[in-house]
VMD Tcl script that draws the C-alpha trace (Angstrom):
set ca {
  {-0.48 15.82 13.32}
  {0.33 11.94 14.65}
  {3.01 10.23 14.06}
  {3.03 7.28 12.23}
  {6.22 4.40 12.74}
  {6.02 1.96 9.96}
  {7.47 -1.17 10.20}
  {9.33 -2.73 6.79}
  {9.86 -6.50 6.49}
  {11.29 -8.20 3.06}
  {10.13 -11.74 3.07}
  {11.18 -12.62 -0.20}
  {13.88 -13.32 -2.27}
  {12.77 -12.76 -6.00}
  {13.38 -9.09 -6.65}
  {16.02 -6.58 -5.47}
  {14.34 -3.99 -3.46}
  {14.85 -0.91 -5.73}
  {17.39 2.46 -3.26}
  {14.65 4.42 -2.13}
  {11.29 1.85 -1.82}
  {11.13 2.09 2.30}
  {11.30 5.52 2.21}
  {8.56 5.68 -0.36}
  {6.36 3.43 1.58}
  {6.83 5.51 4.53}
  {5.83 8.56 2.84}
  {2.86 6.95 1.50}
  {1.71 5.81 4.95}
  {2.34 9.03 6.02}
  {0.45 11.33 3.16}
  {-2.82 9.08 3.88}
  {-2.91 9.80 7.44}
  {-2.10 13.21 6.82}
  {-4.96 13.82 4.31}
  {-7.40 12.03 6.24}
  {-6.91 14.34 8.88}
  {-5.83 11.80 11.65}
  {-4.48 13.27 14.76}
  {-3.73 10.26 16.61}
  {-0.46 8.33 16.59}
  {-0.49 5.05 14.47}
  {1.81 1.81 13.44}
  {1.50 -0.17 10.69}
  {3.23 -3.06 9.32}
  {4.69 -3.41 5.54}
  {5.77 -6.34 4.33}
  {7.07 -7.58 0.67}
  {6.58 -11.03 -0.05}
  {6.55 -13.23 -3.84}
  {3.74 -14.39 -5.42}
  {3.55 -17.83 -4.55}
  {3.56 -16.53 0.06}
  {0.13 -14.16 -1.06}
  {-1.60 -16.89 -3.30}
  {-1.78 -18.81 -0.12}
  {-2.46 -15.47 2.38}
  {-5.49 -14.61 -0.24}
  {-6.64 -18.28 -0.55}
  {-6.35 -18.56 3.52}
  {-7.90 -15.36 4.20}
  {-10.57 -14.25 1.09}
  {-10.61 -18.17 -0.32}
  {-9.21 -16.48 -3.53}
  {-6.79 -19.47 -4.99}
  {-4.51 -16.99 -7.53}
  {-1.69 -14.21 -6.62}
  {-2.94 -10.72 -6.24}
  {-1.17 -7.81 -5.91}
  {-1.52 -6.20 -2.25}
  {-3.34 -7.42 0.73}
  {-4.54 -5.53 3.76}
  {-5.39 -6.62 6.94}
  {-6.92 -4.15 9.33}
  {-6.81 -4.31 13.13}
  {-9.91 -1.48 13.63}
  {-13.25 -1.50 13.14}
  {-15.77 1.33 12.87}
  {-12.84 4.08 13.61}
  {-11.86 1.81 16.97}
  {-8.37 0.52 16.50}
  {-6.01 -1.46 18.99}
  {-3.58 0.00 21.09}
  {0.07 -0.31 21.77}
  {0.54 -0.12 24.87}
  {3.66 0.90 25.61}
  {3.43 3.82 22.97}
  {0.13 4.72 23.24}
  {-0.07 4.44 18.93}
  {-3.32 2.46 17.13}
  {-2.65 -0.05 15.20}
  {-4.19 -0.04 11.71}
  {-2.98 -4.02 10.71}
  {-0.81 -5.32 8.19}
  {-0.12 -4.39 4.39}
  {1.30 -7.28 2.68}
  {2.80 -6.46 -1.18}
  {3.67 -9.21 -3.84}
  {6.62 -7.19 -5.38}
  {6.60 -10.06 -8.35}
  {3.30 -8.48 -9.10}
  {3.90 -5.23 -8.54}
  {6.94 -5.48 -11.29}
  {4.50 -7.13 -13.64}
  {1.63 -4.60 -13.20}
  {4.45 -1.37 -13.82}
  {5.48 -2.70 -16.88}
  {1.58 -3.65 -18.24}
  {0.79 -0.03 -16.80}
  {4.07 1.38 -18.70}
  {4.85 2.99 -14.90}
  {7.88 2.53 -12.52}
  {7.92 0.42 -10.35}
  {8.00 3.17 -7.41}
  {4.71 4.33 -8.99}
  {3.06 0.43 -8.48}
  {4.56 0.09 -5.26}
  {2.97 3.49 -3.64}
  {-0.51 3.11 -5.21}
  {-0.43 -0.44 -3.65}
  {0.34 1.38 -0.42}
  {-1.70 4.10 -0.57}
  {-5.00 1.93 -1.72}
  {-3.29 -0.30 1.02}
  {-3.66 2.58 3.73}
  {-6.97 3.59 2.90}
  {-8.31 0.11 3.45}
  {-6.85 -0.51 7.08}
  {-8.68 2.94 7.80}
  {-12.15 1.39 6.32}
  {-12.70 2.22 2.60}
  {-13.57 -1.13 0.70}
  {-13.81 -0.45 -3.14}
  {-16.31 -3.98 -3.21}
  {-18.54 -2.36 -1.58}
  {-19.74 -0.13 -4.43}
  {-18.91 1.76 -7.31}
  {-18.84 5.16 -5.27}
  {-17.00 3.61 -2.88}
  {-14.44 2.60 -5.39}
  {-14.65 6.33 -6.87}
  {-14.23 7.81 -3.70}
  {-11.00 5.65 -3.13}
  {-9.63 6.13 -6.66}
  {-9.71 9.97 -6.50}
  {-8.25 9.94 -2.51}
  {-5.66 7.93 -4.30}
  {-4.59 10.27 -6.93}
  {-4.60 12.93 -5.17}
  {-2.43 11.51 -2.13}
  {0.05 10.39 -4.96}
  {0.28 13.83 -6.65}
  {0.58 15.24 -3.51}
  {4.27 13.02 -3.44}
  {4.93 14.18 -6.72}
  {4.30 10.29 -8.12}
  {0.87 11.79 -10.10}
  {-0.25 9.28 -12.84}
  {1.20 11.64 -15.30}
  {4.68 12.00 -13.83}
  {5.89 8.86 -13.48}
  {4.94 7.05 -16.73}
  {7.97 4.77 -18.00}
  {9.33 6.90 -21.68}
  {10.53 5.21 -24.57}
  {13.89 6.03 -24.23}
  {13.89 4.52 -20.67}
  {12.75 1.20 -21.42}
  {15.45 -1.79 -20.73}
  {15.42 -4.87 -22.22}
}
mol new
graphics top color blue
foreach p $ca { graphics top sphere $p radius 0.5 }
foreach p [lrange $ca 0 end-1] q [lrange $ca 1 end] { graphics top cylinder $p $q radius 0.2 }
display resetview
């Protein structure tokens, strides 16, 4: 099995990264490669950012003018990735996260926020190794169950990590 070195940036200011978040976004990046069955050594680059820095990455790159919630931004094509090449590792691109959105979208979901933030990475993943949910609806299918059950295999399953009552903080 490959290695893969993930590289964290926080480029924002809005939310307290919660104890714990890196290492969940490592294991995320990890678990895809793993169940994909990659051999190969790979780096990738995570980085958090506010709404307002990925409304203008999604207008400049997928003329989308609104704030989404995770953008990806694969170096391969077609299986052929770049190389580093003083480690010898392919680089699969860039995953950039709005954690303002991701903090809206756990609470609409009823989720934590650990939950939002390693499906983002995990649908993240599987784009920089060539899924694309747009392209159709079994394409989407395909990525939805890959999802799920690279998230269960963390133990962060749909059903385990919904929000309770009790928990909720106003």
């Amino acid at each position: 099995m490959g290695k893969v070195k993930v590289m964290i940036s926080n480029n924002q200011t809005e939310i307290k990264i919660p104890v714990g978040i890196r290492m969940l976004v490592r294991r995320c990046c990890h678990a895809v490669t793993e169940y994909e069955g990659f051999d190969d050594d790979f780096e990738v680059s995570v980085s958090f950012v506010n709404d307002k820095t990925i409304h203008e990455l999604n207008l400049q790159h997928r003329d989308i003018d609104r704030a989404t919630d995770v953008l990806s931004f694969p170096l391969g094509e077609n299986g052929e990735y770049d190389i580093n090449h003083e480690t010898g590792a392919k680089l699969l691109g860039d995953i950039v996260i709005s954690l303002e959105t991701a903090c809206r979208q756990a609470e609409i979901y009823g989720h934590s926020l650990e939950r939002e933030v390693g499906f983002l990475t995990v649908h993240s993943m599987l784009h920089l190794l060539g899924y694309d949910h747009e392209e159709s609806s079994l394409q989407e299918r395909i990525m939805r169950e890959k999802e799920e059950a690279i998230l269960g295999s963390l133990g962060i399953s749909r059903d385990e990590t919904f929000v309770g009552e009790h928990e909720h903080k106003n």
